[in-house]
N, C-alpha and C positions, 0 to 999 in steps of 0.2 A: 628741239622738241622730239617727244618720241617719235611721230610721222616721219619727219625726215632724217634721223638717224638711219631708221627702219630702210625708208629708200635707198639710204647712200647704199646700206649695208646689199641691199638686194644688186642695185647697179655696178656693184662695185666689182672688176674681175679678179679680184684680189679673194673673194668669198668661196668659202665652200660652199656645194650643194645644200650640206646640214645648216650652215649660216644661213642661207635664204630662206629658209624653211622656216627657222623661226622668228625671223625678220619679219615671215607674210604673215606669221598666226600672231605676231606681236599686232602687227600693223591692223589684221582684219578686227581687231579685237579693238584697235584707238578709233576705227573708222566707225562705230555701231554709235558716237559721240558725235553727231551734227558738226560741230564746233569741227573736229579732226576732221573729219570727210570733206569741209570748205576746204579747209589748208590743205588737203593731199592734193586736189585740183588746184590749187595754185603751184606747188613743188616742179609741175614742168616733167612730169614724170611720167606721162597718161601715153607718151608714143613710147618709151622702153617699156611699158608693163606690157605695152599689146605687143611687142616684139616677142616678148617671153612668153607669154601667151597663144601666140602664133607660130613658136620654136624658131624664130630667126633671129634672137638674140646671140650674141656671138659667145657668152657665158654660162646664161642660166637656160636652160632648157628641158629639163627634164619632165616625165608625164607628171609627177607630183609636184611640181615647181610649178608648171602651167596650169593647173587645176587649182591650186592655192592663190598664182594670181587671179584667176576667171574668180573664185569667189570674194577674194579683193576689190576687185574693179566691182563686184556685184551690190557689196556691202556698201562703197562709196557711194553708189549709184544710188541709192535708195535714199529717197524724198532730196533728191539734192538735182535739180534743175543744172545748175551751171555743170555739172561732172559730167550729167547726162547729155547735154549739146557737146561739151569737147569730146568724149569718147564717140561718140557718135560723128563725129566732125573728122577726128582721127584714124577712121574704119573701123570701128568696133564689130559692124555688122558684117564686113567684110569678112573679117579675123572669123569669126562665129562661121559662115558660110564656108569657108574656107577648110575649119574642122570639122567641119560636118561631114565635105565631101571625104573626108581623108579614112 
């Protein structure tokens, strides 16, 4: 499926910068589709987004990487209950807190 293509390609350290980048506008675009946003929460993938997100992914890191995942995760998030307990469960709020202070 496109979702987890999109994932491997973003986890992958094999990826360029450029590659995650379009991996996330790929991905932000299948998540706006209910149906995708359930399967992105099931992919297992919701602790490496907040890593990349939070710049302690040993990979992807960049300010335009972490900004593309934060609207990622934002997209999934929406009207989808089970994404919002795991991220939330994951330290989503944390992460959030965490870039604020910085």
């Amino acid at each position: 499926s496109l979702v987890k293509e999109a994932v491997e390609i973003i986890q992958s350290p094999n990826s360029t910068a450029r590659d995650a980048e379009e991996a996330l506008e790929l991905l932000d675009d299948a998540l706006s589709q209910i149906d995708n946003a359930q399967n992105f929460g099931k992919t297992g993938c919701l602790p490496t987004m907040l890593q990349i997100a939070n710049g302690t992914h040993p990979t992807q890191g960049t300010l335009e990487i972490r900004g593309l995942v934060l609207k990622v995760l934002g997209t999934a998030m929406q009207n989808n209950p089970p994404v919002q307990v795991e991220l939330t469960r994951e330290g989503l709020l944390q992460v959030l807190g965490q870039m604020a202070e910085r």
